[in-house]
Every structure is written in structure tokens, then in C-alpha cells.
C-alpha positions in Angstrom: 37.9 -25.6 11.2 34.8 -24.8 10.4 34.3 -20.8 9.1 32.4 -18.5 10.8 31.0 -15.5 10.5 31.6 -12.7 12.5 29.2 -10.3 14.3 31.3 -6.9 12.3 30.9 -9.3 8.7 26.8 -9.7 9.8 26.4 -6.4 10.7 28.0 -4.9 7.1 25.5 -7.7 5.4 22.4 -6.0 7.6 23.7 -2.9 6.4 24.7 -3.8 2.4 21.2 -5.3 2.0 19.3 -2.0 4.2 21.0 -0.1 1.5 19.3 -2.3 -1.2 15.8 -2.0 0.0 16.6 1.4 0.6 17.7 2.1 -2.9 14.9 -0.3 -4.8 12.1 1.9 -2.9 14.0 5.2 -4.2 13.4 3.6 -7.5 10.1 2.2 -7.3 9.0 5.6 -5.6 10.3 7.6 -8.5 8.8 5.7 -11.4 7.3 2.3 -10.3 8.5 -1.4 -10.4 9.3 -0.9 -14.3 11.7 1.1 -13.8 13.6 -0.4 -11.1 16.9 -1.6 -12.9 19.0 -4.3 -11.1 22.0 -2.0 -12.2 20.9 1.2 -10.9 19.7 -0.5 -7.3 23.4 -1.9 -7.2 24.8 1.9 -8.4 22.3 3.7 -5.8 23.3 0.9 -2.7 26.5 1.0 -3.6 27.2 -2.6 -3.9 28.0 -4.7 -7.1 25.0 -6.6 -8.7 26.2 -9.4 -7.9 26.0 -8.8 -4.1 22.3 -8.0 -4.6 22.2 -11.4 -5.6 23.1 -12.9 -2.5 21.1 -11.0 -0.5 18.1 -12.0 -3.0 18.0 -14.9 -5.1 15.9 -12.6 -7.9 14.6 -9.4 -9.1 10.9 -10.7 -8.2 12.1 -11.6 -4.5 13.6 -8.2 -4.1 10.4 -6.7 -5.2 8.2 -8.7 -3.2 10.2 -7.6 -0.2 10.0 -3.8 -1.1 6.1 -4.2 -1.7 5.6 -6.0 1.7 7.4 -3.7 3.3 5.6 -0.8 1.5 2.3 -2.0 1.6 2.5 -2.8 5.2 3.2 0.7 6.4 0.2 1.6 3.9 -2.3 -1.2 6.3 -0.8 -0.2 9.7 -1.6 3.4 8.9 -5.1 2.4 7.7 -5.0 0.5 11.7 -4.1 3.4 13.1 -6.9 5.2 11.7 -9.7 2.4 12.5 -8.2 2.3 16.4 -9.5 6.5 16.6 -12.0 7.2 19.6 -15.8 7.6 17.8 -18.7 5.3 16.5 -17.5 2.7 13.9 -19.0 4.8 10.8 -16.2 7.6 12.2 -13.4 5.7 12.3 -14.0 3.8 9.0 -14.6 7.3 7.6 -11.1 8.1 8.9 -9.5 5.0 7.4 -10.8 5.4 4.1 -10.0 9.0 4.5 -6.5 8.7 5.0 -6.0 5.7 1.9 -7.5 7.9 -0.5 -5.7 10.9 1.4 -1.9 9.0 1.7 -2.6 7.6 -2.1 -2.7 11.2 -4.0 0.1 12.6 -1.7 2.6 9.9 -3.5 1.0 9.0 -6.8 3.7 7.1 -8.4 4.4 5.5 -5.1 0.4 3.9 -4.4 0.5 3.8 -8.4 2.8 0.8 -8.1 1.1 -0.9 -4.7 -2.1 -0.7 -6.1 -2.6 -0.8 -9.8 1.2 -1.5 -11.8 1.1 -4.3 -13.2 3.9 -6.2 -12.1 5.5 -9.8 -11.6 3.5 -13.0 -10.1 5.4 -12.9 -6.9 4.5 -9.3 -6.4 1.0 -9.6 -7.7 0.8 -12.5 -4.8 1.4 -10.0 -2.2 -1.0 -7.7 -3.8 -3.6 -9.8 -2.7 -2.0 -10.7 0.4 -2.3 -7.1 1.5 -5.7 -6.4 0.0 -6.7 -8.9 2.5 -5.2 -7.2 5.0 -7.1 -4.1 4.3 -10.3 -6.2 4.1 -9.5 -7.6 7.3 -9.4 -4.4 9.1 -12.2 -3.2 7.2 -14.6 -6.5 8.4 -13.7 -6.0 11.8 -14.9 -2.4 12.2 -18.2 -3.1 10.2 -18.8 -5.8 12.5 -18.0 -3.2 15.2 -20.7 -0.8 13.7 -23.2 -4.0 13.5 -23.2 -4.2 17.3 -23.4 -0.5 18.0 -26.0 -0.4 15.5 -25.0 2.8 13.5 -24.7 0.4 10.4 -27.5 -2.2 9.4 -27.1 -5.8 9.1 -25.0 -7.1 6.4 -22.3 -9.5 5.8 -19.4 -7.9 7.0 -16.9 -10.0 4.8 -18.5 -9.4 1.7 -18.7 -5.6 2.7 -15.7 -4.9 3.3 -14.1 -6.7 0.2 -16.2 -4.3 -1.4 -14.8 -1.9 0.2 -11.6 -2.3 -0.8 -12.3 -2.5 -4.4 -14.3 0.6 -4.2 -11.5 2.5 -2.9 -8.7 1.3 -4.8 -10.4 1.1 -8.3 -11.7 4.7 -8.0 -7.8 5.8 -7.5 -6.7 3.7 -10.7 -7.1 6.7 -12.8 -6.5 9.4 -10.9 -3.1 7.6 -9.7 -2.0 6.8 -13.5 1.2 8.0 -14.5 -0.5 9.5 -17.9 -3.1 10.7 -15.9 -1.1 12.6 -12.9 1.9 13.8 -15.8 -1.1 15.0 -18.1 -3.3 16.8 -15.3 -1.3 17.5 -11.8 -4.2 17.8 -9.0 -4.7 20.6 -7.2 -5.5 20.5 -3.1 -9.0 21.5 -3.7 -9.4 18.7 -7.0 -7.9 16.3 -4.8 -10.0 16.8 -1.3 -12.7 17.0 -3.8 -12.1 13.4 -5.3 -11.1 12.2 -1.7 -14.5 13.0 -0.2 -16.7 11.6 -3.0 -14.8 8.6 -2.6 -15.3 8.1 1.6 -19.1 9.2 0.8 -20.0 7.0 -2.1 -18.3 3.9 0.0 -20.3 5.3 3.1 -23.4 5.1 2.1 -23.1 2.3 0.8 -22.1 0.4 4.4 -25.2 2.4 5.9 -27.5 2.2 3.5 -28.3 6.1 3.1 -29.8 7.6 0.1 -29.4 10.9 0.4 
């Protein structure tokens, strides 16, 4: 007879490898991929190591699940900013905003999204997700073309930029070194946040002063 598997047995397998995810982004959120260790996940989920194994066939796939998961609530909030009522310069003002804003609040969190170096499965998704970003980015500077509050351009190759503006200029600020050496304050940090949305600004509209 041929075995299968209950609805109770597929349910405590949802929950087992919940608690893994769960448990890896406790990990990752306290001090990045590096210090993720297989055996602490397992301790933390409560499951052996080896049922983290059948749930993921490696250490990079469990990874690369926990950064798309990650990263995706990072884009959809950048989405829900862009889909705010103003003019296209507004809302991407509120996007970038928000990254920058979302970034500082969890340092060691957008630390190991945007800048750890990590695995070539997880560096895969990296790029996956800064496309996504890009994406939403193109979309409202095409937006802003046809309302005409920003000048022609080539919205691809604008909002590319845009993303490598934004996540380069949080590089150092989002170091561990740099955060464990010099904790921001509110004021350092709106302060850093607002150079950043005006510098990338200015640069979609073309302003100079």
C-alpha cells in the first residue's frame, strides 16, 4: 500500500520549517548571514539539524529563502510608498525616504540584504531584488516623464542609478564596525536620510540648487 501523508504530519512539517525561517531571520537579524550557525537555527526551531535538512537541501537554500523573504517585504514597502497620492517626484521622494528610513532603523538587518557579503545563491537574489527596486523605481520616473515634473531621460538607466545611489551611500553607515563604533542619533540619522533622497532628487530633475 502505498504511504501517505497525512493532513496532521503536513501541517507539523508547515510548522517545523515556519519555525526554521523563523529562527534563521532571528539570527541573521542579530548578526547577519555569518553568523547564522546550522546548529543554533536547529537549537532556536527546535528541531534536530538534520530535520533542517529535509526541509532544505543546504545552508545556501535556507539562506536564499530567508533573503527572499526579507528582501521582498523591504520592495513591497518601497510599493507601498511609490502607490501614495501626489506628483511622481513625491512619491519617489517617499520611497527613497522610507529605504533609507527602514535601513537605519535595523542596521544589522539591511546590513545583510544589502551589503554582507554572502554565498552565490544569496548574492543571486541580491540582484534579483535590486531589480525589483529598479523596477519600481523606472515605472514612477516614467510616471513623472508624462506629468512632466521630471525631464526626459531614460528611465531604465535612471532608476538603476537610483538604486546604487541609495544603497551604496548606506554601505557605511550600515557597517557593523561603523554602527558598533558610532551609534546614530535621530537627528544624525534624519540628517543622513535627507541628503541621501536630495542628492538622488536632483539628480532625476536635473536641479542645481
Amino acid at each position: 500500500m502505498a504511504y501517505r501523508e497525512t493532513e496532521k504530519m503536513r501541517q507539523r512539517k508547515a510548522e517545523a520549517r515556519n519555525k526554521i525561517i523563523e529562527s534563521t531571520w532571528e539570527c541573521v537579524a542579530e548578526g547577519g548571514f555569518r553568523s547564522a550557525r546550522v546548529t543554533r537555527i536547529a537549537g532556536l526551531a527546535g528541531v534536530a539539524t538534520g530535520t533542517l535538512y529535509r526541509h532544505f537541501e543546504s545552508r545556501e537554500d535556507l539562506f536564499a529563502e530567508i533573503f527572499r523573504l526579507a528582501t521582498q517585504r523591504e520592495v513591497d514597502k518601497v510599493a507601498e510608498a511609490l502607490s501614495v497620492p501626489g506628483s511622481a517626484v513625491e512619491r519617489l521622494d517617499s520611497a527613497l525616504r522610507k529605504f533609507a528610513q527602514r535601513a537605519l532603523k535595523g542596521p544589522m538587518k539591511a546590513w545583510a540584504l544589502i551589503a554582507e557579503p554572502v554565498d552565490p545563491k544569496v548574492e543571486e537574489e541580491r540582484l534579483v531584488y535590486r531589480k525589483a527596486y529598479a523596477s519600481l523605481f523606472e515605472q514612477a520616473i516614467r510616471d513623472g516623464i508624462a506629468e512632466g515634473c521630471l525631464p526626459e531621460q531614460n528611465p531604465r538607466l535612471s532608476s538603476t542609478c537610483l538604486v546604487g545611489a541609495i544603497s551604496e551611500s548606506l554601505v557605511g553607515p550600515l557597517s557593523p564596525t561603523q554602527t558598533a563604533a558610532a551609534p546614530g542619533t535621530d537627528n544624525h540619522q534624519d540628517e543622513l536620510v535627507n541628503a541621501i533622497v536630495c542628492f538622488c532628487i536632483r539628480g532625476l530633475t536635473d536641479s542645481r540648487s
